[in-house]
C-alpha positions as CSV (number, residue, x, y, z in Angstrom):
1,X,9.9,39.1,14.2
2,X,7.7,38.3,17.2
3,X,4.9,36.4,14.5
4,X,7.7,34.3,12.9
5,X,8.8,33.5,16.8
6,X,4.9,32.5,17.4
7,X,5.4,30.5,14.7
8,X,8.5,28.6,15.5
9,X,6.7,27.6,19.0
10,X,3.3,26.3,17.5
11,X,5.7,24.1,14.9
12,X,7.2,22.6,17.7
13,X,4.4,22.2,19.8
14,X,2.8,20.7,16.7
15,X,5.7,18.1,16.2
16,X,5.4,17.4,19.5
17,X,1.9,16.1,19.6
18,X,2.9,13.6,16.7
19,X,5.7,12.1,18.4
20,X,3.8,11.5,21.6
21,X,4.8,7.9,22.8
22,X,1.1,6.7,22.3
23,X,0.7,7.9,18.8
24,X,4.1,6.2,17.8
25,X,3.0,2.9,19.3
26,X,-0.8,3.4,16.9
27,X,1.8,4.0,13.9
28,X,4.2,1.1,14.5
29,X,1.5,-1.2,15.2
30,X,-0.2,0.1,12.2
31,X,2.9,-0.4,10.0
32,X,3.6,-4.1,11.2
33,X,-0.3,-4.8,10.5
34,X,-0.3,-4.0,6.8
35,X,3.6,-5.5,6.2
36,X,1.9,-8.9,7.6
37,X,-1.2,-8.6,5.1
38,X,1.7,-7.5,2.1
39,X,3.8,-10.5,3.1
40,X,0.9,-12.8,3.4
41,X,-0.5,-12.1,-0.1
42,X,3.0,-12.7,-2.0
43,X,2.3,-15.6,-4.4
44,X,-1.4,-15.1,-4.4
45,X,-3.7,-15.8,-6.9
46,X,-4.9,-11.9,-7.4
47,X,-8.2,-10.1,-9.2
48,X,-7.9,-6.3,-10.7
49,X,-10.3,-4.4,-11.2
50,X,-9.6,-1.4,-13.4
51,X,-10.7,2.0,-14.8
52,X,-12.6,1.7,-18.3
53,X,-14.7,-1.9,-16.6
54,X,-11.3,-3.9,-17.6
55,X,-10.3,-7.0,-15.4
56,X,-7.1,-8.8,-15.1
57,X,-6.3,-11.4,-13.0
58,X,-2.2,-12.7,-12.0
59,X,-0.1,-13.7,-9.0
60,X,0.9,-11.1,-6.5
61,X,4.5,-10.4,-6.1
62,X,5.0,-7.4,-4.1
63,X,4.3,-3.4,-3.9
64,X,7.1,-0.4,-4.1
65,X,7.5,1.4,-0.7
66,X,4.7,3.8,-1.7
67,X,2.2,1.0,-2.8
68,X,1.9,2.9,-6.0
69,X,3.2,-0.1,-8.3
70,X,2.0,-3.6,-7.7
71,X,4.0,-6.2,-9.3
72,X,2.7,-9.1,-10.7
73,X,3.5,-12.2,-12.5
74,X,1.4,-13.9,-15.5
75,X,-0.7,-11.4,-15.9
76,X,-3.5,-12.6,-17.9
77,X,-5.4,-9.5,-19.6
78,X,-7.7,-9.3,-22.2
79,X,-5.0,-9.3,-24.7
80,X,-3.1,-12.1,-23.8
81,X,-0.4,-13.3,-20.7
82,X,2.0,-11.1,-19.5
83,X,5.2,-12.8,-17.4
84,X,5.7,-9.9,-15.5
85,X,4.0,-6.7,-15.1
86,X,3.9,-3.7,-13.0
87,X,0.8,-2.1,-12.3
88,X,0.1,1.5,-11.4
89,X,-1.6,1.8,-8.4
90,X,-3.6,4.8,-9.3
91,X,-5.6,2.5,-12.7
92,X,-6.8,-0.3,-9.7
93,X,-9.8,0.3,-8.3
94,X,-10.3,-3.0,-6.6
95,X,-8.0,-5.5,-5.6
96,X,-9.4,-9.1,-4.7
97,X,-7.4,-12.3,-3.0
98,X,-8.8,-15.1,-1.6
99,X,-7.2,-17.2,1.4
100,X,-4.7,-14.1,3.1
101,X,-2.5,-15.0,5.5
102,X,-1.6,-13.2,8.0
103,X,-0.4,-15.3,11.2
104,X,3.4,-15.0,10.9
């Protein structure tokens, strides 16, 4: 009883130190950087590299919440053009774009 009591204190103590006013300012400021970069690449001419030395190359349309599908339009693979595609996150291993903007 008294170690799950121990426990229950160093929890909250724990959540405590993440929600100290500073920290939440870092994370909100953090969180409005990378929305600007993700709005100012919509529309982009974009470069993937993938696993297996593959390269494709399309127009950035947007991310899920998680950033673990990237949507793109006319992709142009090694195959031929896709209209729209959705890319798993996990297969890019670089993503290249010229000309971001990010002053909004």
């Amino acid at each position: 009883m008294i170690e799950q009591e121990e426990t229950d204190s160093n929890a909250s103590k724990t959540d405590l130190a993440f929600a100290t006013p500073e920290k939440q300012e870092t994370r909100a400021f953090l969180r409005e950087r990378f929305l600007r970069v993700i709005t100012g690449i919509i529309g982009k001419p974009a470069e993937f590299y993938l696993h297996e030395n593959t390269h494709v190359s399309g127009e950035f349309r947007g991310c899920d919440v998680e950033c673990s599908k990237i949507f793109v339009k006319n992709l142009e693979t090694p195959m031929g053009t896709i209209p729209k595609a959705i890319l798993r996150s996990d297969d890019i291993i670089c993503l290249d774009i010229d000309d971001i903007n990010i002053d909004q």
